[in-house]
C-alpha positions in Angstrom: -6.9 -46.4 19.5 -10.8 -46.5 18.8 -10.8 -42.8 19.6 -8.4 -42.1 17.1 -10.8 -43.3 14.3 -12.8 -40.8 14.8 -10.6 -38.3 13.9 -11.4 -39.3 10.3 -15.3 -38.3 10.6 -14.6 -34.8 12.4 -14.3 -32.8 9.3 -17.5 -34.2 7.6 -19.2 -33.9 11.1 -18.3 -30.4 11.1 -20.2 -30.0 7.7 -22.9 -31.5 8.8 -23.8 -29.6 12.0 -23.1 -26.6 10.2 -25.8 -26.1 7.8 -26.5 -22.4 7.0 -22.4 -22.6 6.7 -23.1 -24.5 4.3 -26.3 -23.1 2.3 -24.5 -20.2 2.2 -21.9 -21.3 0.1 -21.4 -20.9 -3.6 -21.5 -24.2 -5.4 -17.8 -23.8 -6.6 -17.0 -22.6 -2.6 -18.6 -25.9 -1.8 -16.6 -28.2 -3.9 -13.6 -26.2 -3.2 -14.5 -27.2 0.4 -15.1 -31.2 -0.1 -11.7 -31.3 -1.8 -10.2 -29.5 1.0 -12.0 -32.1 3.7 -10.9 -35.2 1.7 -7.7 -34.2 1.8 -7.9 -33.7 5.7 -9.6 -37.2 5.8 -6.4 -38.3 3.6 -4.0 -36.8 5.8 -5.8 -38.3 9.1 -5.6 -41.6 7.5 -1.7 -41.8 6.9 -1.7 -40.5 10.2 -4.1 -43.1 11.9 -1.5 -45.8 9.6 1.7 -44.4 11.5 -0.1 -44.7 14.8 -1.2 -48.0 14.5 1.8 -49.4 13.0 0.2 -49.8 9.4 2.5 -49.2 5.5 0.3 -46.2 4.2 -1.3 -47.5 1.4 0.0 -44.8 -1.1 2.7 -45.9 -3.2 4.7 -45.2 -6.9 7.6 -46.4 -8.4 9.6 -43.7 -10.4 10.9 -44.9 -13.6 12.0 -41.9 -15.0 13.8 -39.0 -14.3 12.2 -35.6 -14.1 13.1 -32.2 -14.6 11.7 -28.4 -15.1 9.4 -28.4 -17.1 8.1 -32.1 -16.8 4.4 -32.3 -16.3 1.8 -34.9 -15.9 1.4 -37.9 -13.4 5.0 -39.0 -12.6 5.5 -34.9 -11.4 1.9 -35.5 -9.4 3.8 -38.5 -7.8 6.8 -36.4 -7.0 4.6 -33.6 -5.6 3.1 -36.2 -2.8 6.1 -38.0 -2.3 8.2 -34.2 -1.5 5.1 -33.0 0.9 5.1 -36.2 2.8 8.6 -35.7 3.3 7.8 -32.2 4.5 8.7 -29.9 1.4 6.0 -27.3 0.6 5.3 -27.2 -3.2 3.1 -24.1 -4.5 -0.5 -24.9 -5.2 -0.4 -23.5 -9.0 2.1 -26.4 -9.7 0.5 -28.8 -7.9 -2.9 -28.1 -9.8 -1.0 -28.3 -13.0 0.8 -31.4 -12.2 4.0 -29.4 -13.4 7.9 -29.4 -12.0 8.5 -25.9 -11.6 10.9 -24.0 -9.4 9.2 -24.8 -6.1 9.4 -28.2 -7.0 12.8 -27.9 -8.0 13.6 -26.5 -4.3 11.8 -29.1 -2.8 13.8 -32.0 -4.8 17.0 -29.8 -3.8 16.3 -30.3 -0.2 15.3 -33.6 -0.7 18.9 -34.2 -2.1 20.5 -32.6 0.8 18.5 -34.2 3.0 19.8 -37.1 2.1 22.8 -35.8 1.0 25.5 -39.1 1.8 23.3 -41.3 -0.6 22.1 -39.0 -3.7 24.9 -36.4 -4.0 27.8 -37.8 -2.5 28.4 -41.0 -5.3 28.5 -38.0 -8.0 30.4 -36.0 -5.8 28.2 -33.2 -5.1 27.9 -31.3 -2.2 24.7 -29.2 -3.1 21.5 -30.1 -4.5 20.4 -30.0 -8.9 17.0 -29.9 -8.6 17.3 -32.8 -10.8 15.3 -35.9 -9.7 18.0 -38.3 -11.6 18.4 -41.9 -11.0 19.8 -41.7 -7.4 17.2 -39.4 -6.3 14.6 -42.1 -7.5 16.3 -44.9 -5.8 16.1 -43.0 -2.7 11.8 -42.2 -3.2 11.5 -45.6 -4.5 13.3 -46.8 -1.0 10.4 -45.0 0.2 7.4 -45.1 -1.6 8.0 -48.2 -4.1 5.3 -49.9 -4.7 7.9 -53.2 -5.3 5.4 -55.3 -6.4 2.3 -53.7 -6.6 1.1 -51.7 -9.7 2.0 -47.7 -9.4 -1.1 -45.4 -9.4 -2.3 -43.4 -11.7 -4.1 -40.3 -12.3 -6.5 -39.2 -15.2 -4.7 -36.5 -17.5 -7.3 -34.9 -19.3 -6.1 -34.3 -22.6 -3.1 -35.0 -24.1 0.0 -33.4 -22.9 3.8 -32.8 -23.9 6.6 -33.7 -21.1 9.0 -31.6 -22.3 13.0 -32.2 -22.1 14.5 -29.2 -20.9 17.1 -29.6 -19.3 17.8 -28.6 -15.4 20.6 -26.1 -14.5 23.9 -26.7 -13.0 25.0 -24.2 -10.7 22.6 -22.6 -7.9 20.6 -20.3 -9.8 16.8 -21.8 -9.9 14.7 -19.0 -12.0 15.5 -16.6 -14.6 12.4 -13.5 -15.0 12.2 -10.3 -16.4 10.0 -7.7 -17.8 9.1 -5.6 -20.9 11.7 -2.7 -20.6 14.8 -4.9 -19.8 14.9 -5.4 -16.3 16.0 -9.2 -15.0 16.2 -10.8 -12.2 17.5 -14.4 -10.6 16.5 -16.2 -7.7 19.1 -19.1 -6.4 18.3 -22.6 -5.3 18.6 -21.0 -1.2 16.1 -18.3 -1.9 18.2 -15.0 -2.4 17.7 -12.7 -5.2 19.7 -10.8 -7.6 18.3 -7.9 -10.2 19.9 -6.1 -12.7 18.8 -3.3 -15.5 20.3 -0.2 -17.4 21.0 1.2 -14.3 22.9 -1.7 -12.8 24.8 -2.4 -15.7 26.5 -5.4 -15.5 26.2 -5.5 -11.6 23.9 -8.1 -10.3 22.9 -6.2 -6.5 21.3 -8.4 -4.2 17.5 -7.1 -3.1 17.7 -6.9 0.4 16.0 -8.7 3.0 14.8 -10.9 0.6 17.0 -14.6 1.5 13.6 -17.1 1.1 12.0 -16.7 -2.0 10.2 -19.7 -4.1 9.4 -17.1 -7.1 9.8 -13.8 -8.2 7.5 -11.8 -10.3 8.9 -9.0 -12.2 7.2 -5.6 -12.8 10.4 -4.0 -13.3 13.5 -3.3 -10.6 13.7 0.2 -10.5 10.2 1.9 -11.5 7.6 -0.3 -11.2 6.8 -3.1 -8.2 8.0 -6.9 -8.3 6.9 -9.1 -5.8 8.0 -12.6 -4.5 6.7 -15.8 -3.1 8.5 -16.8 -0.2 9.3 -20.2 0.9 6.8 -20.2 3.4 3.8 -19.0 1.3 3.4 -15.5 2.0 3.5 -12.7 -0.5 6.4 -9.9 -0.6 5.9 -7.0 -2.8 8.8 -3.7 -3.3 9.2 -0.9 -5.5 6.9 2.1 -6.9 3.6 2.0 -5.0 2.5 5.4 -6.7 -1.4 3.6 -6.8 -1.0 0.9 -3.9 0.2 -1.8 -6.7 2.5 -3.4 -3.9 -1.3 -4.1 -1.4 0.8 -2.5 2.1 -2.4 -0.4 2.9 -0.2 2.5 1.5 1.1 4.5 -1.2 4.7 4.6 -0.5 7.9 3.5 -2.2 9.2 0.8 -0.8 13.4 -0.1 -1.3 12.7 -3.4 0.4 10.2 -6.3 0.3 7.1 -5.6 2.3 4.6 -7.4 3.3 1.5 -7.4 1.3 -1.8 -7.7 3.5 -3.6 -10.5 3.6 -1.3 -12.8 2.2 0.6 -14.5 5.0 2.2 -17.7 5.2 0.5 -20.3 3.4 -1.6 -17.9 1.2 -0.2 -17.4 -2.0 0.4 -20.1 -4.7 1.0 -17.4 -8.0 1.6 -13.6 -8.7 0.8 -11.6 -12.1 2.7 -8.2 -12.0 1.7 -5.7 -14.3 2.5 -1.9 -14.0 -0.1 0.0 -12.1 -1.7 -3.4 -10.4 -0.6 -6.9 -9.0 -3.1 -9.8 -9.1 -2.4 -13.0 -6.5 -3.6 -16.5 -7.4 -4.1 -18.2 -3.9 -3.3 -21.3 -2.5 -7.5 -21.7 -2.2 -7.5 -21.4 -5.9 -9.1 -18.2 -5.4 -8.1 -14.4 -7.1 -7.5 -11.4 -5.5 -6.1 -7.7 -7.0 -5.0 -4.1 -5.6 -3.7 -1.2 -7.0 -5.0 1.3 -9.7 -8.6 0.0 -11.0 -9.6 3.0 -13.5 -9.8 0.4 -16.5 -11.6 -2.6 -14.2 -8.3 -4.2 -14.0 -9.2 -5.5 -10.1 -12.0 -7.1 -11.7 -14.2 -6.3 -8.5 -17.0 -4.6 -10.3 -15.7 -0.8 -9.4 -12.8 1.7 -10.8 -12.0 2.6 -7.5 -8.5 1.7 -6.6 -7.3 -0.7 -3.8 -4.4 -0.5 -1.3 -4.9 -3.6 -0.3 -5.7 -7.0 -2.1 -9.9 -7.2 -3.3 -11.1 -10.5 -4.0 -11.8 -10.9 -8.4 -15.8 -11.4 -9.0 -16.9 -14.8 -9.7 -13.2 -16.1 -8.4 -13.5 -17.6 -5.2 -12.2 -20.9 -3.7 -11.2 -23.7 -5.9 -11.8 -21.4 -9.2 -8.9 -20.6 -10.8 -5.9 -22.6 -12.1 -3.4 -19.8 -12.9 -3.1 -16.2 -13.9 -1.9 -13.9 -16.3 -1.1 -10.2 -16.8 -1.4 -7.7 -20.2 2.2 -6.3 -19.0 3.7 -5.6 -22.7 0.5 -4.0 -25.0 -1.2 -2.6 -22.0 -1.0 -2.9 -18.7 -4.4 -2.3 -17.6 -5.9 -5.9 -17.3 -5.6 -9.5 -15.9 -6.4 -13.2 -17.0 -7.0 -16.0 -15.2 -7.3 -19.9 -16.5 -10.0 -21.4 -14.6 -10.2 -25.2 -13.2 -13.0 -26.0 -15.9 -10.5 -24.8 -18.7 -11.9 -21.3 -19.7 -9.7 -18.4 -19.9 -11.4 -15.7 -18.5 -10.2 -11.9 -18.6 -11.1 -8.1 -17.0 -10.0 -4.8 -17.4 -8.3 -3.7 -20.7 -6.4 -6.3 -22.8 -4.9 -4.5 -25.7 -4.0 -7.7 -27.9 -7.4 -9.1 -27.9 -9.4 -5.8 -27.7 -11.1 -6.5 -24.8 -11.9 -3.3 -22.3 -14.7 -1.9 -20.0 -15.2 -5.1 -18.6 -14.5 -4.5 -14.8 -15.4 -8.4 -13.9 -14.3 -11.5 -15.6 -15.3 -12.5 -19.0 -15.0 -15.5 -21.2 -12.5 -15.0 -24.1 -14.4 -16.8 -27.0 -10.7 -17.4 -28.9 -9.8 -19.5 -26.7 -10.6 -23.1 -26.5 -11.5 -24.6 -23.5 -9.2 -27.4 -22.2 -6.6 -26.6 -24.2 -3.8 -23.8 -22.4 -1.1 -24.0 -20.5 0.2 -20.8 -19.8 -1.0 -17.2 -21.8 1.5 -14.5 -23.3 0.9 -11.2 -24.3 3.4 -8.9 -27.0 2.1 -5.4 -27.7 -1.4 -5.8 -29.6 -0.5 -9.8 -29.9 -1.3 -12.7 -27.9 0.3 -16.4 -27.6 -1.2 -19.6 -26.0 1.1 -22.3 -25.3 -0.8 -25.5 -25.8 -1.2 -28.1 -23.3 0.2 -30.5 -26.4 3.0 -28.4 -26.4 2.3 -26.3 -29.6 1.8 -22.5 -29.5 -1.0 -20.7 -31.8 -0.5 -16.5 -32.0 -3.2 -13.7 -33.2 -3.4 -10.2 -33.1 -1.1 -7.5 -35.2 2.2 -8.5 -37.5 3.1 -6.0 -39.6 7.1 -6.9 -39.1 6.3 -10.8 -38.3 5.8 -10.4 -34.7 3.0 -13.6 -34.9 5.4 -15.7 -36.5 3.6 -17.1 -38.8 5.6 -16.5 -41.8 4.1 -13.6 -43.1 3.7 -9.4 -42.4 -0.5 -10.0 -42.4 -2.3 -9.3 -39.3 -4.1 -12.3 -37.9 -7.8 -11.9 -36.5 -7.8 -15.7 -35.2 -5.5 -17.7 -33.3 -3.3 -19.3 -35.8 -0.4 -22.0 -35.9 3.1 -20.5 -35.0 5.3 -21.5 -37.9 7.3 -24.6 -36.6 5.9 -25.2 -33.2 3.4 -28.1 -33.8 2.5 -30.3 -31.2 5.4 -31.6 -28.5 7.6 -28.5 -30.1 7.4 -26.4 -26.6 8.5 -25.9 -23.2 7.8 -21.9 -22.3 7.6 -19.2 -24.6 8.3 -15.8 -23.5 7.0 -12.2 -25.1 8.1 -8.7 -25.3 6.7 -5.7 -27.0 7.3 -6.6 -30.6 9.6 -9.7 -30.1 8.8 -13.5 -29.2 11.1 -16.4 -28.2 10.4 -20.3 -27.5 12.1 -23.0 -25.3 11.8 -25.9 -27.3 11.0 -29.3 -25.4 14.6 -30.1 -26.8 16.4 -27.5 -24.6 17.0 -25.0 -27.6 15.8 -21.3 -28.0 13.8 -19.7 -31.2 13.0 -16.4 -32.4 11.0 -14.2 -34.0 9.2 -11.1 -34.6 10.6 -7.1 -35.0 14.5 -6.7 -34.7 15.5 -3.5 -35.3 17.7 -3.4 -32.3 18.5 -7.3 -32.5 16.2 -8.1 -30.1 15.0 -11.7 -31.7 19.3 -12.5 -31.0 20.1 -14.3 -34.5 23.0 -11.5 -34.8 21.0 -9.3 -37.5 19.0 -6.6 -37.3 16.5 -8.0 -40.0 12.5 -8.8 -39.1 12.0 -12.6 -38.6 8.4 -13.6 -39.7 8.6 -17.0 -38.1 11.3 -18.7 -35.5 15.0 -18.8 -36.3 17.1 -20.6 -34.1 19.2 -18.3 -31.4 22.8 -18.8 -32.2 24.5 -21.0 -29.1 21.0 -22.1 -27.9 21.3 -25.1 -29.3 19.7 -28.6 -28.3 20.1 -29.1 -24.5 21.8 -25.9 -23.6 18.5 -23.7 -22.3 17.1 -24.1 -19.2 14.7 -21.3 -18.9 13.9 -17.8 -21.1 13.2 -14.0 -19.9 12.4 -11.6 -22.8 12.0 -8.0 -22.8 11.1 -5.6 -25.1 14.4 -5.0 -26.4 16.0 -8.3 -26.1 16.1 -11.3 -23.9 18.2 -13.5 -21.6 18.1 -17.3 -21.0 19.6 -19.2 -18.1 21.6 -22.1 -19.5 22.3 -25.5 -18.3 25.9 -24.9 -17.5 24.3 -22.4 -15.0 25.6 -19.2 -17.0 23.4 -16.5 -18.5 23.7 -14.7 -21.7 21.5 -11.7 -23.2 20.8 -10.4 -26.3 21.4 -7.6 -27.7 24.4 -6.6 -25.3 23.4 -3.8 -23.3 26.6 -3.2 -21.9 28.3 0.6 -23.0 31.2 1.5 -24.8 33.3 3.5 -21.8 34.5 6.2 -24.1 31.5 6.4 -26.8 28.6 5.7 -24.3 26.9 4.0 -27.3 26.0 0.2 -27.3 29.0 -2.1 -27.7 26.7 -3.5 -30.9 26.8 -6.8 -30.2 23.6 -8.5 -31.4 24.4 -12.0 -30.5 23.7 -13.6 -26.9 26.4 -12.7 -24.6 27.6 -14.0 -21.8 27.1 -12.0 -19.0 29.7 -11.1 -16.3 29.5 -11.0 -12.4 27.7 -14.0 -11.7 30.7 -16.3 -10.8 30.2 -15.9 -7.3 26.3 -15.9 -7.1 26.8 -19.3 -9.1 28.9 -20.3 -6.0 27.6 -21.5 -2.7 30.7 -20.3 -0.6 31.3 -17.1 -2.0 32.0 -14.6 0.9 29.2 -11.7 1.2 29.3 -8.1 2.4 26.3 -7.9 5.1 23.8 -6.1 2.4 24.0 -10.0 0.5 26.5 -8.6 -2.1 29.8 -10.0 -2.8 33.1 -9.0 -1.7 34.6 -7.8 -5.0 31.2 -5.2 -5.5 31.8 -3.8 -2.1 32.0 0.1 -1.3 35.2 1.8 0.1 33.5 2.3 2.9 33.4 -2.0 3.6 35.7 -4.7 4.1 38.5 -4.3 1.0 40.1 -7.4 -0.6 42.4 -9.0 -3.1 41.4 -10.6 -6.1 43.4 -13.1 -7.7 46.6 -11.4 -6.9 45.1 -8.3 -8.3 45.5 -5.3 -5.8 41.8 -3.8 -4.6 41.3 -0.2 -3.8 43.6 0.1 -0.7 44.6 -3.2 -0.1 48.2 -2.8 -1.1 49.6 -3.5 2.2 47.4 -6.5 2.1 49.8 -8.7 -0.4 47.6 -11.8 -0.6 48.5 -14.6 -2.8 46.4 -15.2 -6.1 42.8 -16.5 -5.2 43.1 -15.0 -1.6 40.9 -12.2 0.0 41.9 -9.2 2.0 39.3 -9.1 4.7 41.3 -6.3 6.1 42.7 -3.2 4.7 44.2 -2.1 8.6 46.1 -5.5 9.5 46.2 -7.0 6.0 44.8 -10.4 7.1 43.7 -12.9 4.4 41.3 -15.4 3.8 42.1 -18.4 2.1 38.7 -19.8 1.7 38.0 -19.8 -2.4 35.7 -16.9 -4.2 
């Protein structure tokens, strides 16, 4: 047992034998590094505890229940509390102290882990990603302190813990991109895309069964990537520059690989058009892809195939990232760990270009972000106290400020004060909010009802979203012509409707948020699936035919099956009678 103890000096012993390792280092590398040995240390210690029959001496007692968009030190609690129980939670979250969707996978599992004592007594069967009362019995059974005082971390400056709510259902994240393209990922990790080409059709992307976040350049023309599950980095679509880092410049249908970024790598992704930027689980930046504007940020305009580390963004540096996708997609920002916002490349709404390594944006205070959003020639920061502030052009209210006036300085958007904000969401001329409260707002041009009130009028500042009311949003995707929000009853309507009058070809014209069809069975965990991941009833005639509710299918008449049933077999008319 003696031996064991010292286990716990190994990783400073290996500093201190080392030292031109260590002279070499950067000062940032080299606190980046002492973190990453205290944590060993940390890790050794619970472990040295188990072995010699000792209560770890971490402990918390959760109070309250969390959700998305929760942040501070009851989500930092939750975050040790999953990874001691084995769940992997991605590092930009963990940095942030914020419940996002790997968090809510990790509490998902957790609830089916334990499945008998959390989900059963509400009679579920699958896990909310909601850490309600019976999933904090079960930490607290755990990880109570009972007694003892629950620990507590510094915060830093004020922060809002938003309200949203969590979705029913199994879909987990809602993204999109500026020309209308959206895409879902579900609670198990598959992932569904749609655009003007898909229609109403939701395909599966295949291959791709274990993601933790998707990152949307656009489904059919320009990349998206993914984070799996295990921490590696997937990337799929036009790869006309070497935007999705394979070492090539081929189109690729399905997820691939990208170099360098293996399991356990990758903690963020910022997709823009012509480049992809990766925020690492090191807290480290790398880029590939086309660099004529600087947008790699590695000092050249020489393009990459493969992922380049960012200039002055090494090891324990950077907090999150950010991509121009909307006014121009030729540059990248990164929030650093001191607070800074830091940009390269060209950033249209701030006119920022010909900078090909990072630079301070002086508009910014330090301290203050949370996340960074870019409309065309317009730029949002949601505020760590959960107000947003908006500068740039506004000549049909895109700022929302309440006025047509461009704004040269960051500037209050009109209604969203302090505590007012979850996430807010941009597209080319349009803007909308989550409100802490679970409801969606507004604002900005609307010629083809892209803000979603039902009008085609410009909105200067935030108008409520009809049917988005308090405690019906869970999360917001917004495009250049519109947007979609995942509610909490696990549906998803857009706005403007995209879907085509059949005979006309013309928009149906409604302007309104509209439910959208086809996602009954990728909302339910025992839907039966073609072997490409789509459903039954989107099948070819050249797979397995069926019966849909009593409604005949293609040529399944000899089938006969009762309403609700499926034809798995057009040649002996066999049916299934497990549900849709």
């Amino acid at each position: 047992m003696k031996n064991l103890k010292y286990l716990l000096l190994a990783p400073l012993l290996a500093v201190l034998i080392l030292p031109n390792f260590v002279s070499a280092m950067t000062v940032e590398e080299l606190t980046a590094k002492i973190k990453e040995l205290e944590q060993q240390i940390m890790q050794l210690k619970a472990q040295l505890a188990q072995l010699q029959g000792e209560t770890p001496g971490w402990c918390y007692d959760f109070s309250i229940s969390l959700k998305i968009g929760n942040e501070g030190k009851e989500t930092e609690a939750l975050h040790t509390a999953l990874e001691k129980e084995g769940f992997v939670i991605l590092a930009e979250e963990k940095l942030n102290k914020q419940f996002g969707e790997s968090t809510a996978s990790a509490v998902s599992g957790f609830q089916q882990k334990y499945l008998d004592e959390i989900l059963t007594p509400w009679g579920l069967k699958y896990g909310t990603g909601f850490a309600g009362p019976t999933t904090r019995t079960k930490l607290n059974s755990f990880y109570g302190c009972e007694t003892k005082e629950a620990t507590t971390s510094p915060s830093g400056a004020t922060e809002v813990t938003p309200t949203s709510p969590t979705p029913a259902g199994q879909i987990a994240q809602i993204a999109g991109d500026y020309v209308n393209n959206f895409c879902i990922r579900k609670i198990d990790g598959s992932v569904f895309c749609r655009n003007k080409e898909t229609g109403s059709k939701w395909p599966a992307i295949p291959g791709l069964t274990d993601a933790a976040g998707i990152f949307i350049g656009g489904y059919s023309s320009y990349p998206n990537c993914a984070i799996k599950k295990d921490g590696s980095a997937v990337c799929w679509g036009n790869n006309k520059y070497g935007q999705l880092g394979d070492g090539t410049v081929i189109d690729r249908q399905t997820p691939t690989p990208v170099l360098g970024l293996g399991p356990g790598t990758t903690a963020a992704i910022a997709q823009a058009m012509n480049h992809t930027c990766a925020l690492k689980t090191n807290g480290s930046v790398v880029c590939w892809g086309l660099n004529a504007n600087g947008q790699l940020g590695d000092g050249t305009i020489e393009e990459k195939l493969t992922p380049i580390q960012v200039s002055g963004l090494g090891p324990g540096t950077t907090a999150a990232i950010f991509t121009d996708f909307d006014g121009n997609p030729n540059g990248t920002c990164a929030l650093k760990t001191n607070g800074s916002v830091v940009c390269w490349g060209e950033i249209a709404p701030i006119g920022f270009s010909g900078n090909t390594t990072p630079v301070k944006i002086s508009q910014i205070t330090p301290g203050t972000v949370k996340s960074l959003e870019f409309g065309f020639k317009s730029t949002f920061v949601l505020k760590k106290d959960g107000s947003v502030i908006g500068w740039g052009s506004n000549y049909c209210g895109q700022v929302g400020i309440g006025t047509n006036t461009g704004v040269g300085a960051p500037t209050q958007v009109f209604g969203l004060g302090p505590g007012s904000t979850a996430a807010i969401s941009t597209g080319s001329y349009n803007s909308c909010a989550l409100k802490t409260d679970g409801s969606v707002v507004c604002w900005g041009c609307n010629n083809s009802g892209e803000v979603g009130d039902g009008t085609t009028f410009p909105r200067y500042k935030p108008v409520q979203v009809p049917g988005l009311g308090p405690s019906t949003t869970a999360a917001i995707a917004v495009g250049a012509n519109g947007g979609c929000a995942l509610k909490t009853d696990g549906s998803i309507v857009c706005w403007p409707d995209q879907e085509k009058d059949p005979i006309s070809g013309y928009p149906t014209g409604k302007l309104a948020p509209t439910t959208i069809p086809g996602l009954e069975k990728i909302n339910d965990p025992n839907a039966l699936k073609c072997s490409d991941g789509t459903f039954y009833d989107e099948c070819s005639a050249t797979k397995p035919k069926y019966c849909f509710e009593g409604v005949l299918k293609d040529d399944c008449a000899t089938c006969g099956c009762d309403t609700g049933l499926f034809c798995l077999s057009h040649i002996n008319g066999s049916c299934s009678k497990e549900k849709k």
